[in-house]
N, C-alpha and C positions, 0 to 999 in steps of 0.2 A: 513325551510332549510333542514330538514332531507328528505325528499323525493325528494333533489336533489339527483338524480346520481351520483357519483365518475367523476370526469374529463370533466363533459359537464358543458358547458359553458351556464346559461340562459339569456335570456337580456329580462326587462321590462322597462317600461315607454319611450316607440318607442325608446330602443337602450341606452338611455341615463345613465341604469345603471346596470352591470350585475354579475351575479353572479356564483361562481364553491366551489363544495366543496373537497377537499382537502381531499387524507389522513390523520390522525392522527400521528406524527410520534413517532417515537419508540425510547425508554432509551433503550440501551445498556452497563452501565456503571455506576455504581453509585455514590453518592455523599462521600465517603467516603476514595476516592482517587481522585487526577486533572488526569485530562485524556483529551491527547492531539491526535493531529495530524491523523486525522482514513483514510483510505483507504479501498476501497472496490474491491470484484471482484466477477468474476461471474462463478461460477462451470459449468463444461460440461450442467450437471443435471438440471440448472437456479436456483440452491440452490447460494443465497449471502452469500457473508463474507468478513468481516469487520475486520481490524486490527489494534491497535492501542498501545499508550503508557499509562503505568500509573504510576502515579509517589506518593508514597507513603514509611516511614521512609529511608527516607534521597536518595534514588537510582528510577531507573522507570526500570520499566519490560514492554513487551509489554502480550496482550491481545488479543484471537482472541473468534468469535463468529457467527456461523451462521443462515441463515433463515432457516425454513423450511413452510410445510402448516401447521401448532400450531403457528405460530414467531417465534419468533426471538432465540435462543438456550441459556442456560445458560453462560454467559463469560468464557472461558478458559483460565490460564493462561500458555503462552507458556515456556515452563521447559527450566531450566537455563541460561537464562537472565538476565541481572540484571545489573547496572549502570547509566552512560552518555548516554543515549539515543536520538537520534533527527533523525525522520520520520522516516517509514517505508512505506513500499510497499507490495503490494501481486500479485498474480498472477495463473492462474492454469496452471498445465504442465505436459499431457501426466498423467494424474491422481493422481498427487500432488499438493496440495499448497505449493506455493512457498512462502514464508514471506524475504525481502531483508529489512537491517535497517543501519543506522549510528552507532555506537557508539563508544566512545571518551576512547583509553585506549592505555596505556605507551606515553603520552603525545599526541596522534596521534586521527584523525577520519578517520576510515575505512570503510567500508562496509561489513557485514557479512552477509549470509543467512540459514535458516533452513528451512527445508519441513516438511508436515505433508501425510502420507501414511496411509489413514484406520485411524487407530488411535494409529500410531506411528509416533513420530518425530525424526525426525535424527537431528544428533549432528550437532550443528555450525562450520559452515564453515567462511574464512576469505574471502573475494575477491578481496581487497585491500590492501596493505601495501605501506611501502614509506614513506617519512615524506612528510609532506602535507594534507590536509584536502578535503576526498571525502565524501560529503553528499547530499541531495538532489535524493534520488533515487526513478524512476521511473519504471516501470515494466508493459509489456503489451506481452501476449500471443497468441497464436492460434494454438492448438492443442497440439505438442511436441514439439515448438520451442516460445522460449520469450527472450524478448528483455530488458535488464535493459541499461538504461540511468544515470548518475549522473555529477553532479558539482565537478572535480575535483582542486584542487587547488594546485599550486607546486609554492614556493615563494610566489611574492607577484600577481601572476597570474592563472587565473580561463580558464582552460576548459571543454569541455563537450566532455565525453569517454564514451563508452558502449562497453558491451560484452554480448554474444548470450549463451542463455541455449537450448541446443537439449538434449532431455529425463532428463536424469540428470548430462551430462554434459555442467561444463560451459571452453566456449571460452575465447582466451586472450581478454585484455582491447584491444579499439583502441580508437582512438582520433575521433570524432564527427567533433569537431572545432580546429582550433588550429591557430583564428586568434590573433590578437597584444593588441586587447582590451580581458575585460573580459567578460565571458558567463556564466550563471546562470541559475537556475530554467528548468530545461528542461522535456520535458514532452515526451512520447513514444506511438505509439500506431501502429498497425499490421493491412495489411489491409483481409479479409477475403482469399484471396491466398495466403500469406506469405507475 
């Protein structure tokens, strides 16, 4: 098996049985904290990174960590975070990472986001407020301009709002949906013109 190729596919006994070898995949994360929910994105550069939560004494922080040509980078912990955490997102934008997450504070889930520039990160931003529960955020780029999506919830009803980030600013909310039933899980993506 080892002198298979990476990604081809062989077939022997006329087809009836075949074979691919697989990359190996990669720990990012250790067993020493639970670590949930990762998202990935993909730098101008084709440098990945991965961003995710980790939840250790008693609150979760998130975590970020990129590939290079060595692997995969030592885990980061992204500076001052800390709490109710649930998902996050990443994205590149106009030469930042963008990181977008949930998290549950003065009784409320919001949305917040921080960038990372070089290797500086700016301070958290809120993007949400409101009573009602916005989580579920998704994020998807192309160039200077990215797209976040989420689950918003107001009563006992769920829509789906997004706002646009050009450089580094972000756009008001607008409503996606706003039919009579509820809408969930939404997902975003950009097509290579905008």
């Amino acid at each position: 098996l080892g002198q298979l190729p990476i990604g081809k596919q062989v077939r022997v006994l006329e087809g009836a049985v075949s074979a691919e070898r697989v990359p190996r995949p990669n720990v990012l994360s250790d067993s020493e904290r639970e670590d949930d929910y990762p998202s990935l994105c993909v730098a101008p550069n084709d440098v990945l990174w991965c961003v995710w939560q980790s939840y250790t004494d008693g609150a979760e922080q998130l975590y970020v960590a990129s590939s290079g040509v060595d692997g995969w980078a030592v885990p980061e912990l992204v500076p001052g975070i800390r709490g109710d955490i649930y998902k996050s997102a990443c994205a590149w934008v106009d030469g930042r990472l963008w990181i977008v997450w949930a998290q549950f504070t003065d009784d409320d889930w919001d949305l917040h986001a921080v960038s990372l520039a070089g290797k500086r990160w700016s301070e958290p931003i809120a993007l949400t407020s409101g009573k009602g529960a916005d989580v579920e955020p998704a994020l998807a780029a192309n160039g200077s301009t990215a797209v976040l999506v989420w689950q918003s919830t107001r009563g006992t009803h769920s829509d789906i709002r997004c706002r646009t980030l050009t450089g580094k600013v972000w756009g008001d909310a607008q409503f996606v949906t706003e039919a009579e039933g509820n809408d969930w899980f939404p997902q975003v993506t950009l097509a290579t013109d905008g």
